[in-house]
TIZAVEX-627613 format. One record per residue (C-alpha): residue number from 1; x, y, z negated; residue in three letters. Coordinates in nm, 3 decimals. Last residue first. Layout:
<nodes>
+-----+---------+---------+---------+------+
|  nr |       u |       v |       w | rest |
+-----+---------+---------+---------+------+
| NUM |       X |       Y |       Z |  Ala |
...
+-----+---------+---------+---------+------+
</nodes>
This chain:
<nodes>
+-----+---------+---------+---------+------+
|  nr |       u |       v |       w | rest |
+-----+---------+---------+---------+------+
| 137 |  13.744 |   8.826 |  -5.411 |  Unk |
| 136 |  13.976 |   8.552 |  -5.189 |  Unk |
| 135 |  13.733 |   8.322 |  -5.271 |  Unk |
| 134 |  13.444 |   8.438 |  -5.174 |  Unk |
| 133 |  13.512 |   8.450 |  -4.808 |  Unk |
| 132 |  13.459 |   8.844 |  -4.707 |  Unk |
| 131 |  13.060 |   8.827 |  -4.542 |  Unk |
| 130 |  12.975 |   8.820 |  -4.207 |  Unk |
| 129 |  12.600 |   8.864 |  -4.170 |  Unk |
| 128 |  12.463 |   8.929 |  -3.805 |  Unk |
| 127 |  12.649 |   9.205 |  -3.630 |  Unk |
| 126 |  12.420 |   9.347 |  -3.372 |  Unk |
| 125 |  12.087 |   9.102 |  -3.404 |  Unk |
| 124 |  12.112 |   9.130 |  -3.807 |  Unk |
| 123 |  12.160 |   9.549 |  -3.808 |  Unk |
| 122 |  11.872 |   9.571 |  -3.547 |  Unk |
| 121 |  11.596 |   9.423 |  -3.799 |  Unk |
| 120 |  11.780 |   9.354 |  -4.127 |  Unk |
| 119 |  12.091 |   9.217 |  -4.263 |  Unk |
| 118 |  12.256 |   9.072 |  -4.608 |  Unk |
| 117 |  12.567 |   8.956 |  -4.698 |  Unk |
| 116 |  12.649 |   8.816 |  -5.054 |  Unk |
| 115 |  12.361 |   8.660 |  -5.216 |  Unk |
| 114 |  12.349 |   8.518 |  -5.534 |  Unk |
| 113 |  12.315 |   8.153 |  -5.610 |  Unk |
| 112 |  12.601 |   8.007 |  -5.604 |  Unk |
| 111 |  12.711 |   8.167 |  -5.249 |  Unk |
| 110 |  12.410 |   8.294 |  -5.019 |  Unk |
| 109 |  12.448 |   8.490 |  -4.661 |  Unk |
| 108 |  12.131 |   8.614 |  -4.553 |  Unk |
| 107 |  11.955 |   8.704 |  -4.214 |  Unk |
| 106 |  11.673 |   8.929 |  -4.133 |  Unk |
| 105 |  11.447 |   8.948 |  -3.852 |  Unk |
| 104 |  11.133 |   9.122 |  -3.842 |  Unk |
| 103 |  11.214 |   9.431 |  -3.643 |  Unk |
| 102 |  11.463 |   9.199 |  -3.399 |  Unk |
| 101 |  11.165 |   9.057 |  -3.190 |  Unk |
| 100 |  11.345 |   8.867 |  -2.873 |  Unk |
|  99 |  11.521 |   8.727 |  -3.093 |  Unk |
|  98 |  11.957 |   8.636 |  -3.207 |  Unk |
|  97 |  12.062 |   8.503 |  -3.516 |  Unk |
|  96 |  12.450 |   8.549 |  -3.657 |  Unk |
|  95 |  12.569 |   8.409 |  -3.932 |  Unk |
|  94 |  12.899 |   8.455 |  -4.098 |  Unk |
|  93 |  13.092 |   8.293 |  -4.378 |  Unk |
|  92 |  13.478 |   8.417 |  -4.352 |  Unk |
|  91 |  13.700 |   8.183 |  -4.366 |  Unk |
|  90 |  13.958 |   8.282 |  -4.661 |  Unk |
|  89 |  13.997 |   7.975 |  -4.784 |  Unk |
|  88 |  13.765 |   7.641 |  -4.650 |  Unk |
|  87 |  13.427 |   7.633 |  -4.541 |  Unk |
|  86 |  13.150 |   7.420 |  -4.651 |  Unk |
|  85 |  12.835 |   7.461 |  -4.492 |  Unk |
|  84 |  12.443 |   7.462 |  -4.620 |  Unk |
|  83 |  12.214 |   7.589 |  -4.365 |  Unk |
|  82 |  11.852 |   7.746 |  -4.348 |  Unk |
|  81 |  11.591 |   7.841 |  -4.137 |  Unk |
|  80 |  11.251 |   8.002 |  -4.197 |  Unk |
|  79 |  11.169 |   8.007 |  -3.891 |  Unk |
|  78 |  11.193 |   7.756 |  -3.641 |  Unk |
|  77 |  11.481 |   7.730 |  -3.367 |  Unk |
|  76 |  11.546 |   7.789 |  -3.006 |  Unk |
|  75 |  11.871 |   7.683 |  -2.962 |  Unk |
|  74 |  12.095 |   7.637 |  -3.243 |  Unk |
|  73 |  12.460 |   7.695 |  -3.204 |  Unk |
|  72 |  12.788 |   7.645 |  -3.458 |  Unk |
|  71 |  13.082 |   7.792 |  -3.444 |  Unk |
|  70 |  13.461 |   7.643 |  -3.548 |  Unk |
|  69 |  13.658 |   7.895 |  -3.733 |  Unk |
|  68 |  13.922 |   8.080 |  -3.491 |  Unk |
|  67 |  14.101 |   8.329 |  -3.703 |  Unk |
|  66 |  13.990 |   8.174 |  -4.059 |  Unk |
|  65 |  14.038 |   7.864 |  -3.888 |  Unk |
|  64 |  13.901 |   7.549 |  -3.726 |  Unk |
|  63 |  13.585 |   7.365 |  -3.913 |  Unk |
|  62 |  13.382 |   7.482 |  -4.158 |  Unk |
|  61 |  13.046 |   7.563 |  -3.984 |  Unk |
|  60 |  13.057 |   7.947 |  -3.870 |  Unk |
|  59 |  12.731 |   8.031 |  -3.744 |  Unk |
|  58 |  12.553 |   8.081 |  -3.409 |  Unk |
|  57 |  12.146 |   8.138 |  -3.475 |  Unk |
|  56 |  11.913 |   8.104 |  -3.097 |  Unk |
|  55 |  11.615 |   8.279 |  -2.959 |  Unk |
|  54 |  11.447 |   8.310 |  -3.273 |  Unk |
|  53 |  11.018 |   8.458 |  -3.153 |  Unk |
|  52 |  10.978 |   8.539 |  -3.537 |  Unk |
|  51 |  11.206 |   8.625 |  -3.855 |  Unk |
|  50 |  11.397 |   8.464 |  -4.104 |  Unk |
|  49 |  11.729 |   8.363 |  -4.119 |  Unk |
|  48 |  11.944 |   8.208 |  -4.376 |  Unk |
|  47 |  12.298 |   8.085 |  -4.422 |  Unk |
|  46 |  12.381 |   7.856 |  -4.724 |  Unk |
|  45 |  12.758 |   7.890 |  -4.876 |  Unk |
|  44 |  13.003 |   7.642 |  -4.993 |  Unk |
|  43 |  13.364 |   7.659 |  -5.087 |  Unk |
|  42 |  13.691 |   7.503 |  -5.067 |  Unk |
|  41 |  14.018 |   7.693 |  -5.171 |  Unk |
|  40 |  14.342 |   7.581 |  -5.037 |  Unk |
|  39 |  14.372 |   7.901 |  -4.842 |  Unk |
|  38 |  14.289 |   8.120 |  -5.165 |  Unk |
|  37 |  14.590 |   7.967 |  -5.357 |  Unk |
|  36 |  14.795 |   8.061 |  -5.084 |  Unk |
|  35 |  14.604 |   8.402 |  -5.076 |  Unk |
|  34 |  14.655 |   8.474 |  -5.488 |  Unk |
|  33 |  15.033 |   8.295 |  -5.432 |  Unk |
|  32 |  15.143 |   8.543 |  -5.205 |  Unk |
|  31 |  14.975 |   8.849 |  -5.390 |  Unk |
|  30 |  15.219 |   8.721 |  -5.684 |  Unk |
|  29 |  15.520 |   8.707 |  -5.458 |  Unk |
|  28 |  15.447 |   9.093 |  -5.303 |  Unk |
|  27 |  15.364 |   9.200 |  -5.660 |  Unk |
|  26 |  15.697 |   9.039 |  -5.782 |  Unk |
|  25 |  15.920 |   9.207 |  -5.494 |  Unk |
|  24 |  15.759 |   9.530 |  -5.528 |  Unk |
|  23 |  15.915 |   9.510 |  -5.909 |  Unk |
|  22 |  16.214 |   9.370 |  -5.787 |  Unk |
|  21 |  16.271 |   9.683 |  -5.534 |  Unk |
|  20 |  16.185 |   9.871 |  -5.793 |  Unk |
|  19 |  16.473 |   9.729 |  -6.065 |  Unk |
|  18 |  16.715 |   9.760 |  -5.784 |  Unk |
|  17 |  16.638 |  10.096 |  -5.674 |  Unk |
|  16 |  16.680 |  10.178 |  -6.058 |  Unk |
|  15 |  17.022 |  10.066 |  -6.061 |  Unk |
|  14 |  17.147 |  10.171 |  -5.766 |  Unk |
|  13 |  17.044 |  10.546 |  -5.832 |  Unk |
|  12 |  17.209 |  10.472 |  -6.213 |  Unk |
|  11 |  17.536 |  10.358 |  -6.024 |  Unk |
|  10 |  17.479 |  10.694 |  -5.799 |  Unk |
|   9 |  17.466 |  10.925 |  -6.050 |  Unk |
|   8 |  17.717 |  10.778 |  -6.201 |  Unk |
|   7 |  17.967 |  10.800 |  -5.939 |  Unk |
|   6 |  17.828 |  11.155 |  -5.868 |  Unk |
|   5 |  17.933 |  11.238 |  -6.240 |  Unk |
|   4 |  18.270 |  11.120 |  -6.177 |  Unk |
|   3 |  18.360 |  11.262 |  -5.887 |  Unk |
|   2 |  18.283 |  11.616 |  -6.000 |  Unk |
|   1 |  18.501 |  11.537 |  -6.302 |  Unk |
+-----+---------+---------+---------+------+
</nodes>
């Protein structure tokens, strides 16, 4: 009898490991599909800086990858600046402007419309503004 009930026990163990591990297995598939769909994504943002004495603005222009995106330089340029780019999937937008006076400097990142990274004074010449790409929100 003893034998018996642990059989059980362990058919109905079996049982609801498998119906768990199929559960995990369609979040993991469905999560799959949100970042593949993601990937394939196109979107554009507009980077801008304002601020005085700009001693250069790097940015992420749409080439390369989300681990290695392609960046962009500009020496020396006038403020108010501004960029439109398209990147692809889950690149992340980022700007990054450096000057010689970082109290006044602040840098934006804008998707339709609204914007989605933001940075002042010290904050904008330490880390600039890398946002999460919008399309993987």
């Amino acid at each position: 009898m003893n034998r018996t009930v642990r059989t059980a026990v362990s058919a109905l163990a079996v049982t609801g490991l498998a119906f768990g591990l199929g559960a995990c297995s369609e979040a993991a598939d469905k999560a799959a599909d949100q970042v593949d769909k993601a990937v394939a994504e196109s979107y554009e943002v507009t980077y801008e800086v304002t601020g005085t004495d700009l001693v250069s603005i790097d940015y992420h222009a749409g080439d390369g990858t989300a681990m290695q995106p392609q960046v962009e330089s500009e020496k020396k340029p006038t403020a108010p600046w501004s960029r439109t780019v398209k990147l692809h999937g889950i690149m992340p937008p980022a700007v990054m402007p450096v000057s010689t006076k970082p109290a006044d400097l602040v840098c934006k990142v804008v998707f339709e419309g609204k914007v989605i990274k933001e940075a002042k004074g010290e904050q904008a010449m330490a880390g600039g503004c890398v946002a999460v790409s919008p399309v993987f929100n």
